[in-house]
N, C-alpha and C positions, 0 to 999 in steps of 0.2 A: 748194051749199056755197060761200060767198065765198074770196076768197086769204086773206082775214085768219085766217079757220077752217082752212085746207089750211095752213098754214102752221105754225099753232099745235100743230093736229094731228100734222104730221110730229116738233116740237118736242118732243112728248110724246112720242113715241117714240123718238126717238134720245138722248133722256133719261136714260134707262132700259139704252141699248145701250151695250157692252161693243163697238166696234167693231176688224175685224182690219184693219191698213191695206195691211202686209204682211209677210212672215214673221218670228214676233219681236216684231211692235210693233204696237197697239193704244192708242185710241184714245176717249177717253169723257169726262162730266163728274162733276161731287162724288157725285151719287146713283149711281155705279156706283163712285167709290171708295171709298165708306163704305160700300158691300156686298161682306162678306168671300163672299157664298156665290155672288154672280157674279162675284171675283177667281179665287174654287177653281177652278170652272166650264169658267174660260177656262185657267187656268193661268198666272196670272201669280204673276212672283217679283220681279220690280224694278218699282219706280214713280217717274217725275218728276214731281213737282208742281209745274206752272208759277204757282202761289197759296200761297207756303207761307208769306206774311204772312196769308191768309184763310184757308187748307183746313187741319186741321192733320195729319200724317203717321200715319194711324187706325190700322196695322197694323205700325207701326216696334217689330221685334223679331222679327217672324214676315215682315216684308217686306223690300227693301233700296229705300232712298227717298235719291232726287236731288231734293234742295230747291231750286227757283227763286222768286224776287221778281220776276214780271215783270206788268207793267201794262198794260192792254188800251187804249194808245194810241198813236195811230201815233210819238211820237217817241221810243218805248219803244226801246231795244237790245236788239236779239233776237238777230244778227249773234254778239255777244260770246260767247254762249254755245251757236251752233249746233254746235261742232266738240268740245266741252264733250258734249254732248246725247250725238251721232254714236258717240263712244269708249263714252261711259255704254251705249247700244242695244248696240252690237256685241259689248260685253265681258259685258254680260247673256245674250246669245244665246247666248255659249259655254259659258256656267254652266250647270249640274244637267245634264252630261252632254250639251250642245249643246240643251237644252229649254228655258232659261231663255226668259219672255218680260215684254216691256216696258210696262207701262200709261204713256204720257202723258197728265195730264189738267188739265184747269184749272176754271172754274167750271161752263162748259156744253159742252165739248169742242166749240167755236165758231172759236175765233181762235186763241190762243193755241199752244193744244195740238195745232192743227191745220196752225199754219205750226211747229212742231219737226218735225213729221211727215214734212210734203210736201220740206221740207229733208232730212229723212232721206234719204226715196226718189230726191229731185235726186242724192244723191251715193253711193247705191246703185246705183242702174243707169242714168244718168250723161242721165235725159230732160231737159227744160225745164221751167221753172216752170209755164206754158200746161197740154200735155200731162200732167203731174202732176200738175195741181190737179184736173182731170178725171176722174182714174183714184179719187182721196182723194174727192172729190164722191161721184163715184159711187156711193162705198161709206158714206159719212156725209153724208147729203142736207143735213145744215146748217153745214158745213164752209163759213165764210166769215172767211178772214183781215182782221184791218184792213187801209186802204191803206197807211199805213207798215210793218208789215211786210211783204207783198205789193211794195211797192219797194224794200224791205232786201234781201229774199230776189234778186228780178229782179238787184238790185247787184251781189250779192252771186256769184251765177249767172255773169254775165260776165264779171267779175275772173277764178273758176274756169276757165275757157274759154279766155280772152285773153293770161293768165300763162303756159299750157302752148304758146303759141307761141312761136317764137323772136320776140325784142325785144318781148315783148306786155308785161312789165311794166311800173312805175313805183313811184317811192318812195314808201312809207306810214311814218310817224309812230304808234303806238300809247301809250297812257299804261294801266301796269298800275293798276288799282285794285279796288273791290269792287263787284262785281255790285250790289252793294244794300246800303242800310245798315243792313238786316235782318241782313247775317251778314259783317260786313267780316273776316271768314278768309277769304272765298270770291272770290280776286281772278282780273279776267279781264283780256284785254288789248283795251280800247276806243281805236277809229280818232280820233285829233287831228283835227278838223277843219280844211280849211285853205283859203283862198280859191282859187278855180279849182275847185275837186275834186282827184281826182285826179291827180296828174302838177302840183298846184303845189309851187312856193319850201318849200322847208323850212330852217330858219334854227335857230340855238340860241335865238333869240329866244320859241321855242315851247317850248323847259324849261324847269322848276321845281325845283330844289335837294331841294325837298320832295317829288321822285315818283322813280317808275321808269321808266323811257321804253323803248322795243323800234323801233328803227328799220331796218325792212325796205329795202334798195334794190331799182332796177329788174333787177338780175343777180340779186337771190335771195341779197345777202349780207345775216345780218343783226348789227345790232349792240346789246348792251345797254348801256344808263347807268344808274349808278345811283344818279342822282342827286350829292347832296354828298359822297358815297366817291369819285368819278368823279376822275377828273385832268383838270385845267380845261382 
């Protein structure tokens, strides 16, 4: 059998699979969300759809559904909505009596759905990106994140790590806005870009009249503007 067959093959099976990644949370794509008799099965009661511009919410009434617009490419923002994700899982888990559990899924439970996950578990029991992809592989043989998210997450990881030491922070810039222009009620707070990276110049020169800004400093204070309400 060639890779190109071993490949395909595995593809077809994990297709089809309802995967547990860990306790709570699960893992799969459209052909196991639009089957209600493998949601019974497993026992799921929440679902995030990381495709809720392509998948549409098949069980919304008899489910409880966290709608994402996220795009399977690397300069997609995933980052915005991990800590979003995180509360969605945990607050599931405690539901129907501490039984509730969580499907993530996207088109092929590949990328997408699979770096919410592995972020999940980065901040459940506190591994590394590396070591966690591993454990998620393991258990869904075609778990392959883009490289942008794959380097959000890594960013993302560090900061985590680096902030909880004394002097490890630096200032961040955030601009609240919406997730997607699929459902602009649904606002998050996306990092301002700024030259250097982290730990550059942050200037008023970087607001907008017309936004709402969240500026983080390196002590952990933070402060909100809100724009043209703001006192100049």
């Amino acid at each position: 059998m060639s890779e190109l067959q071993i490949r395909r093959e595995k593809f077809s099976h994990f297709e089809k699979h309802c995967t547990q990644i860990t306790e709570g949370l699960y893992v799969a794509g459209d052909l196991v969300a639009k089957n209600r008799a493998t949601l019974d099965e497993h026992g799921i009661t929440h679902v995030i759809n990381c495709v809720g511009f392509l998948i549409p919410n098949y069980f919304e009434g008899d489910m409880t559904y966290f709608p994402l617009w996220l795009h399977d490419t690397p300069n997609e923002d995933i980052i915005c909505v991990v800590y979003d994700c995180i509360d969605y899982v945990r607050t599931s888990h405690r539901s129907h009596d501490g039984q509730g559990r969580t499907l993530v899924h996207c088109s092929q439970g590949v990328s997408r759905s699979v770096s919410i996950a592995i972020a999940y578990v980065m901040w459940k029991d506190g591994g590394n990106y590396d070591e966690t992809f591993k454990v998620v592989k393991a258990r869904r043989g075609i778990a392959n994140p883009n490289i942008g998210f794959t380097s959000q997450i890594l960013i993302w990881d560090k900061r985590r790590r680096t902030e909880s030491l004394p002097g490890g922070g630096v200032d961040r810039l955030y601009v609240i806005a919406p997730q997607s222009e699929h459902d602009p009620k649904y606002l998050v707070a996306k990092q301002v870009t700024i030259g250097g990276g982290d730990g550059g110049k942050i200037g008023v020169e970087l607001l907008d009249s017309r936004c709402v800004f969240v500026f983080q400093t390196k002590s952990g204070v933070v402060y909100v503007w809100l724009g043209k309400d703001s006192e100049s």
